[in-house]
DRENPA-3360 file (N, C-alpha, C; in nm, 2 decimals, always signed):
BEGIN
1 = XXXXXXXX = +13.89/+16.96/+17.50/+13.88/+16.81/+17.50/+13.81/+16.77/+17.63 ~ +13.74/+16.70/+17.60/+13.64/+16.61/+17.75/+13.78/+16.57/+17.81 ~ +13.73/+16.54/+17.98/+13.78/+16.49/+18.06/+13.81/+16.34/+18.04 ~ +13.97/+16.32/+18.01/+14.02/+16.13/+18.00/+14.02/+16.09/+18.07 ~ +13.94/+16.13/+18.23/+13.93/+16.04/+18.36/+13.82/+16.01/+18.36 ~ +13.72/+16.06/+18.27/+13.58/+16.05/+18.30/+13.57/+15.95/+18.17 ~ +13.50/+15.74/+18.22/+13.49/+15.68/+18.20/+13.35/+15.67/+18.10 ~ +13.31/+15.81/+18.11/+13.17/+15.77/+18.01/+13.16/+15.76/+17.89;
9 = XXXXXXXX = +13.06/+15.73/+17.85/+13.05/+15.68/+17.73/+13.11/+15.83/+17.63 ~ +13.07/+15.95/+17.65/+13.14/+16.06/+17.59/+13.28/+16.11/+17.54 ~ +13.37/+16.00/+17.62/+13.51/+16.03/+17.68/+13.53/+15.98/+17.50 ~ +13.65/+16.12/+17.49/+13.69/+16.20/+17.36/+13.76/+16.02/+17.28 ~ +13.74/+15.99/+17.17/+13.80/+15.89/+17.10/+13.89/+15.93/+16.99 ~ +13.97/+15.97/+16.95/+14.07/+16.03/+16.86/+14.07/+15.87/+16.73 ~ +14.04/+15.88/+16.62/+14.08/+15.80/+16.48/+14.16/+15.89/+16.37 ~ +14.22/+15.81/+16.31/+14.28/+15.91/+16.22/+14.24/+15.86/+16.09;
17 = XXXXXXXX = +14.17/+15.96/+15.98/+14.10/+15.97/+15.91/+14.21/+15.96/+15.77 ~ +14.35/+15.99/+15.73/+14.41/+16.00/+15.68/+14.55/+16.07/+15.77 ~ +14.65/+16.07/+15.69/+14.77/+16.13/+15.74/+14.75/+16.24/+15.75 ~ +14.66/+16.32/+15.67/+14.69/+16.47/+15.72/+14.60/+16.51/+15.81 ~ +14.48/+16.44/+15.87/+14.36/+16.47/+15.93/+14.34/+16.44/+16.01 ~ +14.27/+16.47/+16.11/+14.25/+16.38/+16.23/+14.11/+16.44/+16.28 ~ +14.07/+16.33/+16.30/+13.87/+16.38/+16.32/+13.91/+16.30/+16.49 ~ +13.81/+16.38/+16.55/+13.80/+16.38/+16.73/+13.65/+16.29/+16.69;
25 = XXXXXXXX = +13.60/+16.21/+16.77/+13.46/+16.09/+16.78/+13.42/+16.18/+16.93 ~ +13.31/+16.20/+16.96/+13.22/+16.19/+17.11/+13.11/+16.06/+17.11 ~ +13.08/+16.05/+17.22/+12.93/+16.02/+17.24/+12.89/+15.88/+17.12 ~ +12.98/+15.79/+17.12/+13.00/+15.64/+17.00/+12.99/+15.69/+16.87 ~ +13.09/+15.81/+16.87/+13.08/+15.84/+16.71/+12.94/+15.91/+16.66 ~ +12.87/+15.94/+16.76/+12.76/+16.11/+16.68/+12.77/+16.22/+16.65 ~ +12.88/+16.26/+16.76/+12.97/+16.42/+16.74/+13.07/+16.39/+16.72 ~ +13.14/+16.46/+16.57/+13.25/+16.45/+16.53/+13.28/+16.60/+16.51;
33 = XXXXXXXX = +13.45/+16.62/+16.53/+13.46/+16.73/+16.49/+13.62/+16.71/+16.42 ~ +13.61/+16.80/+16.29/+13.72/+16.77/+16.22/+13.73/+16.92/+16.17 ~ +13.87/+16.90/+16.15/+13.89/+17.06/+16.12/+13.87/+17.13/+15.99 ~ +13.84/+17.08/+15.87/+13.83/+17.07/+15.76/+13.66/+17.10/+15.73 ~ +13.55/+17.08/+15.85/+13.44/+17.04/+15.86/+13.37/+17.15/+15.93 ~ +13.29/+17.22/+15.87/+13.19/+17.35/+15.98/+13.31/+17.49/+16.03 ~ +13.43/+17.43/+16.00/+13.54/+17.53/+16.05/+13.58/+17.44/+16.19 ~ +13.55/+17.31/+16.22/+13.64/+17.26/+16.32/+13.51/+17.24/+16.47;
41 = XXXXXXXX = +13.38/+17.29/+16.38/+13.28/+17.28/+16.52/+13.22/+17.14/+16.54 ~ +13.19/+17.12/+16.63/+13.13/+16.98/+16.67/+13.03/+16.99/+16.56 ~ +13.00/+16.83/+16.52/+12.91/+16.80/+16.44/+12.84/+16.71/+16.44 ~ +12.70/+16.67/+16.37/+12.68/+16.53/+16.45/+12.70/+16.49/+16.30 ~ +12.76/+16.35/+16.33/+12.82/+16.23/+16.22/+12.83/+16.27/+16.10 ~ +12.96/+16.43/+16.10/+13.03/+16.47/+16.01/+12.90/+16.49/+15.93 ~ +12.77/+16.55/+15.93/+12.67/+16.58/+15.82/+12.65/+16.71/+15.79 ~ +12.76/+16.80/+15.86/+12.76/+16.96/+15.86/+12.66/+16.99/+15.93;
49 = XXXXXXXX = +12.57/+16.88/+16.00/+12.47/+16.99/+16.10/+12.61/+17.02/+16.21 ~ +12.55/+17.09/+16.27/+12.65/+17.17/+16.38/+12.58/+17.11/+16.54 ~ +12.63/+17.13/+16.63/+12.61/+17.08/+16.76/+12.53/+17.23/+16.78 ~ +12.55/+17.28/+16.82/+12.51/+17.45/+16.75/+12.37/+17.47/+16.73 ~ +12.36/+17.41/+16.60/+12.26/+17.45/+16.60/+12.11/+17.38/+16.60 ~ +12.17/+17.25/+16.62/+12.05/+17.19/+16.72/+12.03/+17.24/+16.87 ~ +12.15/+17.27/+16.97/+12.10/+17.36/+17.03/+12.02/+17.46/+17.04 ~ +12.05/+17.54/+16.96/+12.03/+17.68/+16.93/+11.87/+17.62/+16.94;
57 = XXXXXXXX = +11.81/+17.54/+16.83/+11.64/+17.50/+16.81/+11.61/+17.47/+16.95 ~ +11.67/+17.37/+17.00/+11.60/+17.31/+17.12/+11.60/+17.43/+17.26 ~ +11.69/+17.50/+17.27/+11.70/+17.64/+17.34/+11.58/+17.75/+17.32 ~ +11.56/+17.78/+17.17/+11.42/+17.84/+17.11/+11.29/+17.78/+17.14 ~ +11.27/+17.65/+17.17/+11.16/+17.59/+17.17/+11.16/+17.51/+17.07 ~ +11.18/+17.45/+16.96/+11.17/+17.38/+16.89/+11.13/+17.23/+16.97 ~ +11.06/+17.16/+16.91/+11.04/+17.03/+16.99/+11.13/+16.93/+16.90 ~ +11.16/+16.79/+16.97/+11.26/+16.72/+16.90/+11.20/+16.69/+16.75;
65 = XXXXXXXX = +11.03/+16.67/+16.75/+10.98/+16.61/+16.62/+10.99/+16.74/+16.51 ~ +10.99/+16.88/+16.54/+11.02/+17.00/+16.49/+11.15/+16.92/+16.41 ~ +11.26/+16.99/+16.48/+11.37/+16.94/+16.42/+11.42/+16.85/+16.35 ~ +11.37/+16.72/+16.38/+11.41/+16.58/+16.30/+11.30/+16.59/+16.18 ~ +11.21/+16.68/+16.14/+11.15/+16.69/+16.01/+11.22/+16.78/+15.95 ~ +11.29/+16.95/+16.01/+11.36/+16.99/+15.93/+11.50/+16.96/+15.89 ~ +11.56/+16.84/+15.95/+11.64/+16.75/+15.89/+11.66/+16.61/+15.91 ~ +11.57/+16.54/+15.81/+11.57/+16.40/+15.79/+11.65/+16.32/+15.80;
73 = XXXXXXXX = +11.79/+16.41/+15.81/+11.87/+16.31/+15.82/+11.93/+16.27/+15.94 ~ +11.90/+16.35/+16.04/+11.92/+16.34/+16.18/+11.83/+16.20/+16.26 ~ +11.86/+16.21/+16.37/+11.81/+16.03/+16.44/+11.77/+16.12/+16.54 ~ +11.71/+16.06/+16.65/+11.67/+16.09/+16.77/+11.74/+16.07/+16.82 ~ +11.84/+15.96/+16.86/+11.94/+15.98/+16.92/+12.05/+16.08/+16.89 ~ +12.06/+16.14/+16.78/+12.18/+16.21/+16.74/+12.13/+16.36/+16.84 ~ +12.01/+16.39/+16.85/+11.92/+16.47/+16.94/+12.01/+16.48/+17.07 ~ +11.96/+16.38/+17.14/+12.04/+16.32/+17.27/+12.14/+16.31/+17.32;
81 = XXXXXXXX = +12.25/+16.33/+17.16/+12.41/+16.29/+17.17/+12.42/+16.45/+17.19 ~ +12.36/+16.57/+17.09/+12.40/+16.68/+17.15/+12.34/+16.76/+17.29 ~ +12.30/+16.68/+17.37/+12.25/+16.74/+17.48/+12.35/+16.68/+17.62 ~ +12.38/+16.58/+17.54/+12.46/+16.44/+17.64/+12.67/+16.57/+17.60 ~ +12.64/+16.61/+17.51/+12.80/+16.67/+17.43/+12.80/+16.79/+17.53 ~ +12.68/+16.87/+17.52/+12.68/+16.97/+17.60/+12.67/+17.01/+17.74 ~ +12.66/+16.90/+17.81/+12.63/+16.87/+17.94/+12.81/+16.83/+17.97 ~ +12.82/+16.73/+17.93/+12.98/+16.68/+17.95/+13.03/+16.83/+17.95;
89 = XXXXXXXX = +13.06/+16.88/+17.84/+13.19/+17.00/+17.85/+13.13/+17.11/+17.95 ~ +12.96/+17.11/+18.00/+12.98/+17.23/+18.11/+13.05/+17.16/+18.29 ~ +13.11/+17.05/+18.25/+13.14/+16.96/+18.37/+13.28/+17.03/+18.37 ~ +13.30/+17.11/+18.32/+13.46/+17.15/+18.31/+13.47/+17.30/+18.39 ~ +13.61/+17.33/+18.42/+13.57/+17.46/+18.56/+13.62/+17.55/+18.42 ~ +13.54/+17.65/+18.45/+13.61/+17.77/+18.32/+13.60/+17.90/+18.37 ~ +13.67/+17.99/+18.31/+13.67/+18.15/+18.37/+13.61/+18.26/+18.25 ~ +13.54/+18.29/+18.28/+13.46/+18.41/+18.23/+13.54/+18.52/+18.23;
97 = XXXX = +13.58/+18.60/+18.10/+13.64/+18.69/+18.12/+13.62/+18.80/+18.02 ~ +13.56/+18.99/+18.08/+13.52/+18.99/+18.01/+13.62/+19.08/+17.87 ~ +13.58/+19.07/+17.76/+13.65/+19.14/+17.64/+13.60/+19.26/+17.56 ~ +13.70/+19.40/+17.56/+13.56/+19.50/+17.55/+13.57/+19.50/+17.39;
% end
């Protein structure tokens, strides 16, 4: 979970979707992640694209207008929201450890 001290706009919003469910909001409701959904992976606005794997394109080279033609249903901002998602969580101290 994002840092609850950190006042930005990313800071984690918890709704509850039903009694049995609970979907996490980032970034004004772009990246959602719900457990029921991708297997629980960040998403942008619950459409099964994956946080993932807009990465993944924009890491390869893909340019933004690349990707927002191979899915139309994406925004430019939703672009933005996973760069803004992935930037927040490397703000966190983590340990590398390795697993053989």
């Amino acid at each position: 979970m994002l840092n609850e001290g950190n006042q930005t706009e990313s800071t984690a919003v918890m709704t509850t979707t039903s009694e049995s469910t609970l979907t996490t909001t980032y970034t004004s409701g772009r990246i959602t992640v719900h457990p029921d959904l991708c297997n629980g992976q960040p998403t942008i606005r619950g459409l099964r694209i994956t946080v993932e794997t807009i990465l993944g394109f924009l890491s390869a080279g893909e340019s933004r207008e690349e990707i927002l033609s191979q899915y139309p249903s994406l925004e430019p901002a939703d672009i933005d929201a996973c760069l803004s998602f992935a930037a927040d969580l490397m703000k966190h101290r983590y340990s590398l450890k390795h697993v053989a």
